[in-house]
VEXGUTI-73359 format. One record per residue (C-alpha): x, z, y; residue number from 0; residue in one letter. Coordinates in Angstrom, 2 decimals, always signed. Example, Ala and Ser with C-alpha at 12.3 -4.5 7.8 and 13.67 -1.06 7.14 Angstrom:
residues 2
+---------+---------+---------+-----+---+
!    east !      up !   north !   k ! r !
+---------+---------+---------+-----+---+
!  +12.30 !   +7.80 !   -4.50 !   0 ! A !
!  +13.67 !   +7.14 !   -1.06 !   1 ! S !
+---------+---------+---------+-----+---+
END
This chain:
residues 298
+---------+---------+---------+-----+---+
!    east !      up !   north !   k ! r !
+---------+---------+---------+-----+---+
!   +0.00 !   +0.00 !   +0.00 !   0 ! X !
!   +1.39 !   -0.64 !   +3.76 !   1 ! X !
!   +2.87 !   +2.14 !   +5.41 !   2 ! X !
!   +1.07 !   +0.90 !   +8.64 !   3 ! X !
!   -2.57 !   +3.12 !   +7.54 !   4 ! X !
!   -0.73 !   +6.13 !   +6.55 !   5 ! X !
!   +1.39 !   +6.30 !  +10.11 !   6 ! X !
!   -1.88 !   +6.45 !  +11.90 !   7 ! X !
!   -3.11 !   +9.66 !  +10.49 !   8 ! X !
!   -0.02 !  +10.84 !  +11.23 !   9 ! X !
!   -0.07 !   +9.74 !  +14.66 !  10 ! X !
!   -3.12 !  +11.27 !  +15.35 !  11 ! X !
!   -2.10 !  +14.69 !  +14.30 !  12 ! X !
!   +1.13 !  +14.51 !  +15.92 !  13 ! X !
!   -1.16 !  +14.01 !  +18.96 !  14 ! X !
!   -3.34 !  +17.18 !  +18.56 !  15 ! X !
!   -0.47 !  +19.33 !  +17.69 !  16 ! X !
!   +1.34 !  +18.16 !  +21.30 !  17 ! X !
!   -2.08 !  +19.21 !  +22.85 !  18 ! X !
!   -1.76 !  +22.38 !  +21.56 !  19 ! X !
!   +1.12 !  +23.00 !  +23.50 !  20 ! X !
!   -1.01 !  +21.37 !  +26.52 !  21 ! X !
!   -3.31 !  +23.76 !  +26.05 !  22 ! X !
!   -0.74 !  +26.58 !  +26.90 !  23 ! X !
!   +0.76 !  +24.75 !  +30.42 !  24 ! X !
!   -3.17 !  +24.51 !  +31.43 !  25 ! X !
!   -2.84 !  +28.38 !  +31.64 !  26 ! X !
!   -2.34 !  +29.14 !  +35.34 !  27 ! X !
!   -2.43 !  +25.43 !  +36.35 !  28 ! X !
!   -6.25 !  +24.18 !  +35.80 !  29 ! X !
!   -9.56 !  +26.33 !  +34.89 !  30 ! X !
!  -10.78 !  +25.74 !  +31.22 !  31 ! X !
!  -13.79 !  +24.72 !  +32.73 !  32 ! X !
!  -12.31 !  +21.95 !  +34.90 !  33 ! X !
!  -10.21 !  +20.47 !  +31.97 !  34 ! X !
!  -12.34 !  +21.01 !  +29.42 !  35 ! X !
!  -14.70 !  +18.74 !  +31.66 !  36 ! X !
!  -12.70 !  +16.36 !  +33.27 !  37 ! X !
!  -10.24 !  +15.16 !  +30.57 !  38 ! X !
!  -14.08 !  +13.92 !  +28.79 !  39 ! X !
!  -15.09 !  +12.52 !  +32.07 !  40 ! X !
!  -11.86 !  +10.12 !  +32.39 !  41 ! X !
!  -12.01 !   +9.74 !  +28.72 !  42 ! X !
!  -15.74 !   +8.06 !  +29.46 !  43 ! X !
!  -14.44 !   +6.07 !  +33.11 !  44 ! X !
!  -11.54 !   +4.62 !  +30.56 !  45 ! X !
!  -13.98 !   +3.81 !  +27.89 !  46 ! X !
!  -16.79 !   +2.31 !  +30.11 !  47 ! X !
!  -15.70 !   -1.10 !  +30.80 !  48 ! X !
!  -15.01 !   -1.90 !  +27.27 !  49 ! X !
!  -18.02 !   -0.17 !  +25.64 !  50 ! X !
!  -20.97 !   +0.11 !  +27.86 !  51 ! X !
!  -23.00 !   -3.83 !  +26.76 !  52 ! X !
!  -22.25 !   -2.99 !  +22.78 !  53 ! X !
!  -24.05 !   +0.30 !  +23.97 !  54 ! X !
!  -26.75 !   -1.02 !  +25.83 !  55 ! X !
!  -27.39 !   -3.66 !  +22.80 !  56 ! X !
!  -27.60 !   -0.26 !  +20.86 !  57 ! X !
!  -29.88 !   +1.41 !  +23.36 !  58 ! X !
!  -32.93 !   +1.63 !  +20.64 !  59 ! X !
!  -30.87 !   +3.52 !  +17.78 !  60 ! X !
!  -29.37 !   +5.79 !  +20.61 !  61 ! X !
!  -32.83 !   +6.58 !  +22.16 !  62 ! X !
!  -33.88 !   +7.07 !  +18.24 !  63 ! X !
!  -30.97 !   +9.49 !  +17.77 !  64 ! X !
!  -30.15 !  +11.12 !  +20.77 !  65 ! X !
!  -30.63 !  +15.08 !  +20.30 !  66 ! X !
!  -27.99 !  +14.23 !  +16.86 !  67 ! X !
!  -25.44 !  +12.88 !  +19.30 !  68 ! X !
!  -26.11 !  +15.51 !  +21.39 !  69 ! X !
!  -25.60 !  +18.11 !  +19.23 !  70 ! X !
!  -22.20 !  +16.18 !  +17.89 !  71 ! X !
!  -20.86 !  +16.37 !  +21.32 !  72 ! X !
!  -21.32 !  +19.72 !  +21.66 !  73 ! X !
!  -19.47 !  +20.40 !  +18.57 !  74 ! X !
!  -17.18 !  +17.84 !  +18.20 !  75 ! X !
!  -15.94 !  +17.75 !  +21.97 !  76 ! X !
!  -17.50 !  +20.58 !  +24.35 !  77 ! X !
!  -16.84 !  +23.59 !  +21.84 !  78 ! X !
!  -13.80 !  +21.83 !  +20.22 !  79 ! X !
!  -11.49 !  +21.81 !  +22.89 !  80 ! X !
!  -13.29 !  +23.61 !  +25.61 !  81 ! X !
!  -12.77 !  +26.80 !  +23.37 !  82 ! X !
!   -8.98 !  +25.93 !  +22.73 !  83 ! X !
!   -8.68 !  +26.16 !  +26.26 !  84 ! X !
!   -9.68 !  +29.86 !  +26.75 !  85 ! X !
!   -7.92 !  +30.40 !  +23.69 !  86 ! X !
!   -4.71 !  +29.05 !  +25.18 !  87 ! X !
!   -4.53 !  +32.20 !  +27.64 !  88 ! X !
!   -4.21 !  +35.15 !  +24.90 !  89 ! X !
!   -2.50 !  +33.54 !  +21.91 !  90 ! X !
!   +0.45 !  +31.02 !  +21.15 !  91 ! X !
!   +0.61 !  +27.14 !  +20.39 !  92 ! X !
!   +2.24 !  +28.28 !  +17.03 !  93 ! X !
!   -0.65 !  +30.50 !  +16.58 !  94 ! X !
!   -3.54 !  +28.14 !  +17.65 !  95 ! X !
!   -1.85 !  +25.12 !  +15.46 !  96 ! X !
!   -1.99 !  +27.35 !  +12.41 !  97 ! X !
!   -5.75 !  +28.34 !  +13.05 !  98 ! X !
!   -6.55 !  +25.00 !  +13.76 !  99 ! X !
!   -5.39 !  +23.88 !  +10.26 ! 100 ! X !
!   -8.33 !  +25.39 !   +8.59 ! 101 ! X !
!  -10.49 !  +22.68 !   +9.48 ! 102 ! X !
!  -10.37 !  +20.89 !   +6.38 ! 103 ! X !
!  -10.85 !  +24.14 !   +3.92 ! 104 ! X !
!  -13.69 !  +25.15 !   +6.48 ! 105 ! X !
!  -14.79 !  +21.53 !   +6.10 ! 106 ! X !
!  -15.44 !  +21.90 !   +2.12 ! 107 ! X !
!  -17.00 !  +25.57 !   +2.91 ! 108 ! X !
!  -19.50 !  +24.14 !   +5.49 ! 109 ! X !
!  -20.35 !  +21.04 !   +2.97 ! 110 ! X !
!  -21.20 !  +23.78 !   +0.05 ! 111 ! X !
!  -24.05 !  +25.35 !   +2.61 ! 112 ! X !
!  -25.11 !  +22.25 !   +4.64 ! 113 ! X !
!  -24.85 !  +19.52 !   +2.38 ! 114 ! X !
!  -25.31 !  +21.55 !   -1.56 ! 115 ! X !
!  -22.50 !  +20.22 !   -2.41 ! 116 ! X !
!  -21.30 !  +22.47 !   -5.37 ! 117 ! X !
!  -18.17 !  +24.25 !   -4.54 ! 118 ! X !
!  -14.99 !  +24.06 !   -6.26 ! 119 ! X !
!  -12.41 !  +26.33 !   -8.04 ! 120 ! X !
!   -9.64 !  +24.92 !   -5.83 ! 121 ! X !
!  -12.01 !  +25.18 !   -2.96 ! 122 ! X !
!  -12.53 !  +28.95 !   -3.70 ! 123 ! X !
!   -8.81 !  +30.20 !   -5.05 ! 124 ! X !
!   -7.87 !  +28.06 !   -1.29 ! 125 ! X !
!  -10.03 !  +29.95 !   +0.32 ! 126 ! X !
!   -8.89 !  +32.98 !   -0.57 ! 127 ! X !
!   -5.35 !  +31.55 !   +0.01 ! 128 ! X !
!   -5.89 !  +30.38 !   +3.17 ! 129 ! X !
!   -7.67 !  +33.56 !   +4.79 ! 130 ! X !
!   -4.77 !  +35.84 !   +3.33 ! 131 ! X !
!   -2.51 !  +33.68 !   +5.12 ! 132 ! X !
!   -4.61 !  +34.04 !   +8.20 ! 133 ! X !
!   -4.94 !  +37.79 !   +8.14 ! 134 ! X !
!   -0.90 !  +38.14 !   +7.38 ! 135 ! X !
!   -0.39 !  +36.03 !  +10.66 ! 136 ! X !
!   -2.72 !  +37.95 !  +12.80 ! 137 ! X !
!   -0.99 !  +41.08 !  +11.26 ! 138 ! X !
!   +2.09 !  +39.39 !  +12.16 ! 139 ! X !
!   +3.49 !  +39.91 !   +8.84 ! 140 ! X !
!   +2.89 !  +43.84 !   +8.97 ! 141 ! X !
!   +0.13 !  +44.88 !   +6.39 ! 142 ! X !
!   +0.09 !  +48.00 !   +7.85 ! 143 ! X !
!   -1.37 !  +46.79 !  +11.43 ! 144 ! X !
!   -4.09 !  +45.18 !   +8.96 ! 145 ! X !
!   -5.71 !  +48.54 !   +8.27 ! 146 ! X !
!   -6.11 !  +48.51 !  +12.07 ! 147 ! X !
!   -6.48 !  +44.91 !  +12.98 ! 148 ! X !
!   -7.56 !  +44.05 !  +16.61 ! 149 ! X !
!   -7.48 !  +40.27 !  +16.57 ! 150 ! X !
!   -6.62 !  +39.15 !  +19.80 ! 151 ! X !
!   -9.44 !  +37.21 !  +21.81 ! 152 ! X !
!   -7.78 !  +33.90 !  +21.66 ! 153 ! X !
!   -7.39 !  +33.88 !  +17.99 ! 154 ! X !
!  -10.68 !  +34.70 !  +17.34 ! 155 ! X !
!  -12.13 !  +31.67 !  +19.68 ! 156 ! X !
!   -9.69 !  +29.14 !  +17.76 ! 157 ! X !
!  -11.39 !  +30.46 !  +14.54 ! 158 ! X !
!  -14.70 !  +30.00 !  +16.38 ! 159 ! X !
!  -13.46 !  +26.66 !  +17.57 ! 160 ! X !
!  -12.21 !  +25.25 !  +14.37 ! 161 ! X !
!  -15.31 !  +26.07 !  +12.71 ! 162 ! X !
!  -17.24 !  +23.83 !  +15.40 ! 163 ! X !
!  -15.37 !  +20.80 !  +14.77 ! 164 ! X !
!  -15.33 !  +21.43 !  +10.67 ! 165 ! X !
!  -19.25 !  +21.71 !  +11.37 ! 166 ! X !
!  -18.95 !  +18.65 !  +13.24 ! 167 ! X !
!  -17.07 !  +16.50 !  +10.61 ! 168 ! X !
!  -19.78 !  +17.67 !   +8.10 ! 169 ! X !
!  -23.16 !  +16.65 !  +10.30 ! 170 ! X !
!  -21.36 !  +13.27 !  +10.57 ! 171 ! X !
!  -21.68 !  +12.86 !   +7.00 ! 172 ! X !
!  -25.31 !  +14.70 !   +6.64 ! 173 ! X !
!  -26.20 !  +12.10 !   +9.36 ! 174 ! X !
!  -25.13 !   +8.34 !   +9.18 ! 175 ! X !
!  -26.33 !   +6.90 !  +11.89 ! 176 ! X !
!  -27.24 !   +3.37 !  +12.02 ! 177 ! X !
!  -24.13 !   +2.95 !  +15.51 ! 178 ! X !
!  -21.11 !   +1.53 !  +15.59 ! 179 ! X !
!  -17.85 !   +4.00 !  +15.78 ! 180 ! X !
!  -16.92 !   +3.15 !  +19.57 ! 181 ! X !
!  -20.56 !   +3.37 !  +20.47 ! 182 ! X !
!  -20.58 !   +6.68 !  +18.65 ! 183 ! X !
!  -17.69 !   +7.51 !  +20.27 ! 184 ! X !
!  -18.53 !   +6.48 !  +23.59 ! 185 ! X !
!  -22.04 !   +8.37 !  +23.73 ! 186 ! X !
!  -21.36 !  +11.95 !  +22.00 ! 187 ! X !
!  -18.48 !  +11.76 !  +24.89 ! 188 ! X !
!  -21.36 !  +11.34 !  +27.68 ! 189 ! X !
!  -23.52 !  +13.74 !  +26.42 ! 190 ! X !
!  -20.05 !  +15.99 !  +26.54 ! 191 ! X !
!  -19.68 !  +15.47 !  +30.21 ! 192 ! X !
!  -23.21 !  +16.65 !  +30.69 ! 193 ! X !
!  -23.34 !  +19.67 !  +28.51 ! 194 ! X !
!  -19.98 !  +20.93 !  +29.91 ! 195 ! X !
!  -20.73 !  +20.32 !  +33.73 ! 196 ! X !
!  -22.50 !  +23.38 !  +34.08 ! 197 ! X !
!  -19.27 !  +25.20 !  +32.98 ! 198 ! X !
!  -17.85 !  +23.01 !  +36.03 ! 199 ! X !
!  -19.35 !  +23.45 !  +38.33 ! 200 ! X !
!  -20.00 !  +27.40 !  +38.07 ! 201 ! X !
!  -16.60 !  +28.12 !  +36.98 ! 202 ! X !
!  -13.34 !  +27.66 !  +39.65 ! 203 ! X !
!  -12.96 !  +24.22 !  +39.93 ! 204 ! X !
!   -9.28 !  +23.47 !  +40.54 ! 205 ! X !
!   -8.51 !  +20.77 !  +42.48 ! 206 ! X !
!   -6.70 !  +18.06 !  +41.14 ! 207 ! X !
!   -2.67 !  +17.85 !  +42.11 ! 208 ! X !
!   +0.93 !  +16.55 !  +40.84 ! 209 ! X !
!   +0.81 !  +20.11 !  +38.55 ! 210 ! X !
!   -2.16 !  +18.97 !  +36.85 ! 211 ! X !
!   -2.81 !  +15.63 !  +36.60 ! 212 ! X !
!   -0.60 !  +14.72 !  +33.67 ! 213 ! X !
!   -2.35 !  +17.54 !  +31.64 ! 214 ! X !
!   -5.34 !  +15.75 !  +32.73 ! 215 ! X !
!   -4.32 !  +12.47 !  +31.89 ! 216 ! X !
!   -2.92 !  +13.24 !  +28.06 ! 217 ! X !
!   -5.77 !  +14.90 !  +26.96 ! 218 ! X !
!   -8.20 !  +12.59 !  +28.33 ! 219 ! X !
!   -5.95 !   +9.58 !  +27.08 ! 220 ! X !
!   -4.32 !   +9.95 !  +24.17 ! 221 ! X !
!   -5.81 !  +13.29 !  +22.87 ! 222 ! X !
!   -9.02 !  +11.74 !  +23.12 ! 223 ! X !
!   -9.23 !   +8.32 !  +22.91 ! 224 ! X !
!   -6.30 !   +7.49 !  +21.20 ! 225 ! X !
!   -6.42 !  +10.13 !  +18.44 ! 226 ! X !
!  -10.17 !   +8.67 !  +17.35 ! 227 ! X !
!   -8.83 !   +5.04 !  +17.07 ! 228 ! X !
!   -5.90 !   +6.21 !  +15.05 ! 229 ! X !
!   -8.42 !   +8.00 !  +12.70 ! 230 ! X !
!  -10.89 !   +5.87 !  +12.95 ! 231 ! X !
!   -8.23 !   +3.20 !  +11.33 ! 232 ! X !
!   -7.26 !   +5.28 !   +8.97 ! 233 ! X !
!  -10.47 !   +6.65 !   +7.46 ! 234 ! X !
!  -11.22 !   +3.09 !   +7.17 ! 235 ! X !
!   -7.80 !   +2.01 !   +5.24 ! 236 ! X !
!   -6.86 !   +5.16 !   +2.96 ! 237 ! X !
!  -10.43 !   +7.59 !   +3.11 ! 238 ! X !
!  -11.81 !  +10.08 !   +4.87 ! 239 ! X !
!   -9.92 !  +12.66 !   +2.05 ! 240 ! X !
!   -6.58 !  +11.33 !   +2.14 ! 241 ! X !
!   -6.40 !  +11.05 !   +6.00 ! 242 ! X !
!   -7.59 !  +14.55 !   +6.37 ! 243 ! X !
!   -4.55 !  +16.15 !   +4.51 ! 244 ! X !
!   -2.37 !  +15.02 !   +7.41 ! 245 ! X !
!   -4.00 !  +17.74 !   +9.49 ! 246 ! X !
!   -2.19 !  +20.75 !   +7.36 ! 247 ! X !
!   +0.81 !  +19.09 !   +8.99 ! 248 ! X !
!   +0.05 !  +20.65 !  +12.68 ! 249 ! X !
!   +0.88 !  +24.26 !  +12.12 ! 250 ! X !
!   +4.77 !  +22.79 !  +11.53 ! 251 ! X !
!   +4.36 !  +20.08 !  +14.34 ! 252 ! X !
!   +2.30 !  +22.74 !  +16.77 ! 253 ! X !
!   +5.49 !  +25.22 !  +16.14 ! 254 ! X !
!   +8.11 !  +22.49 !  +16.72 ! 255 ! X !
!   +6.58 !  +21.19 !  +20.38 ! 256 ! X !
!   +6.12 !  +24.59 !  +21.53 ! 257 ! X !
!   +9.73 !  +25.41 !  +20.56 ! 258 ! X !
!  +10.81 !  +22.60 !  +22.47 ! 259 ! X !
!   +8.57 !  +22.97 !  +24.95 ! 260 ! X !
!   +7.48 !  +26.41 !  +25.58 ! 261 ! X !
!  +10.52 !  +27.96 !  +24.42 ! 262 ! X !
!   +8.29 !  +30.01 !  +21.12 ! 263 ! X !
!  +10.21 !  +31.65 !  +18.94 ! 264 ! X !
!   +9.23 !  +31.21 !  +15.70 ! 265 ! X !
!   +8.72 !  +34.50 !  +13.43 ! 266 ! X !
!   +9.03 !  +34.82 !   +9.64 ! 267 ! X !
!   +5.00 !  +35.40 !   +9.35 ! 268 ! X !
!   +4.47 !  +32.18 !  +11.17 ! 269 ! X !
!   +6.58 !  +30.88 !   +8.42 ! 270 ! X !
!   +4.98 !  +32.69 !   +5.35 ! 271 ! X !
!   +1.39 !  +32.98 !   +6.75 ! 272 ! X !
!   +1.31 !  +29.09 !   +7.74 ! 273 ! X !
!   +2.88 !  +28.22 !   +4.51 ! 274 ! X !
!   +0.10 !  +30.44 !   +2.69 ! 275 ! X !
!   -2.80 !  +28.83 !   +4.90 ! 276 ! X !
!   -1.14 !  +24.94 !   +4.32 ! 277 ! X !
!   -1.27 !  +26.16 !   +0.39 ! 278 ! X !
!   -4.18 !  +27.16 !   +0.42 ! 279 ! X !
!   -5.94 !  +23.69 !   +2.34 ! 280 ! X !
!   -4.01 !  +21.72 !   +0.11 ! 281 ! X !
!   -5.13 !  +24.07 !   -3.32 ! 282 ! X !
!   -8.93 !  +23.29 !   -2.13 ! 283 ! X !
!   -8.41 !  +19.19 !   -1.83 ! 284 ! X !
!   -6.23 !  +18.74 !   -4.60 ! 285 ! X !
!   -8.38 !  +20.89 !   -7.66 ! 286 ! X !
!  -11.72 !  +19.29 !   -6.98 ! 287 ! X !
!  -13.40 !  +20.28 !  -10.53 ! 288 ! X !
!  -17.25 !  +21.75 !   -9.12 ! 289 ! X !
!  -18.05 !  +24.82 !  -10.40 ! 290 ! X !
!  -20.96 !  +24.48 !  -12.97 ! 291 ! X !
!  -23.43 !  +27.23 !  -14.48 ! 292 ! X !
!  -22.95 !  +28.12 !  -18.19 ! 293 ! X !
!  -24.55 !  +25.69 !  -20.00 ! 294 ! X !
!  -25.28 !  +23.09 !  -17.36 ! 295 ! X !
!  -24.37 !  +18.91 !  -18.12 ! 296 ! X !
!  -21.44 !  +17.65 !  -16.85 ! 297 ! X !
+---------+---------+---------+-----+---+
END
């Protein structure tokens, strides 16, 4: 197979694991609330010229489904990143990269209650995996702080936020809608603009200036836009499966940007709890085999 469908996965997450490190220079620079809201609105001017007559040619199926494209911009790009942002102010990139990397187990967990699917043994012995590895980061690698865990805020909202987007992936599937993927694209991102201009507009709305503007500009750019064709191309070459293992990859690539960029040190629980959560993701898509009731068919 061409290496050209398996470098766009990887692109992507090498994408979301720089704007975890974004996420920590918007601290002090630009309001959640104003990033959170303006990086969709450019990401909509951009997409606008090249998107808006296939949408209008859509207009019926969008009318027909608008409160499910609603609700998928909410989770998918309002609570996504907008949470990441507060998060950004009372935890780490490292920290937020490893959270983030949950998606895919919480993914398979979500699917077992929305969608019936039956879960799995890898799916469970992961889960367990995974959540150990969580708790032994938070702890930072000290089991006695466990006994008397405060999680910091910003932790908790990445946990919050990750389960919003794994929520997200699955309604995509409960729902296939009848639009085509820019269109799709294009319209969950205006209905993001609208649900998050309240925040906007009641929250401190910095102004825009040389400090700011290139945070802006990435996450509106390539985080947003760019990202979704890369996976779009590559959940259309190798599978929705396959492309989503590249995403236990941004704990390592999260820890390496902000090391470069942030100056992070990196601790031995980042190491061990990251490599327990990234065994535990990969323990839940690789052992498949549904569990089944005594007795029932196979």
């Amino acid at each position: 197979m061409p290496l050209l469908p398996f470098l766009a996965p990887l692109g992507a997450v090498l994408i979301w694991s720089g704007n975890m490190t974004i996420n920590q220079l918007t601290v002090g620079t630009i309001a959640p609330s104003s990033i959170a809201f303006l990086r969709w609105l450019l990401a909509v001017a951009v997409l606008t010229p090249f998107v808006w007559r296939q949408s209008w040619r859509e207009r019926h199926a969008i009318a027909a489904h608008w409160p499910k494209l609603a609700l998928l911009g909410l989770l998918g790009m309002a609570l996504w990143q907008g949470l990441a942002y507060v998060a950004a102010a009372s935890t780490s990139a490292t920290n937020m990269g490893i959270l983030a990397a949950m998606v895919p187990l919480l993914t398979i967990l979500l699917s077992a209650l929305v969608l019936r699917e039956p879960p799995s043994w890898g799916g469970c012995l992961g889960g367990v995996m995974a959540l150990a590895g969580v708790l032994w980061l938070l702890g930072r690698g000290d089991i006695a702080v466990l006994a008397n865990l405060e999680v910091a805020p910003g932790d908790a909202l990445m946990v919050v936020a990750a389960t919003c987007y794994a929520l997200y992936g699955v309604m995509l599937k409960r729902w296939p809608l009848a639009i085509s993927p820019w269109v799709m694209l294009y319209v969950q991102a205006v209905f993001a603009v609208l649900l998050l201009l309240p925040a906007y507009l009641l929250g401190p709305m910095t102004p825009i200036d040389t400090s700011n503007a290139g945070l802006i500009l990435y996450a509106g750019i390539p985080a947003s836009i760019i990202t979704t064709y890369l996976w779009m191309f590559a959940i259309r070459h190798i599978g929705a499966s396959r492309a989503s293992i590249f995403i236990n990859l941004m704990p390592l690539f999260s820890a390496l940007i902000a090391m470069l960029w942030l100056g992070e040190r990196l601790g031995w629980y980042h190491l061990s709890g990251g490599a327990l959560v990234l065994a535990g993701v990969l323990t839940a898509q690789t052992f498949r085999q549904p569990i089944r009731r005594h007795g029932e068919a196979r």
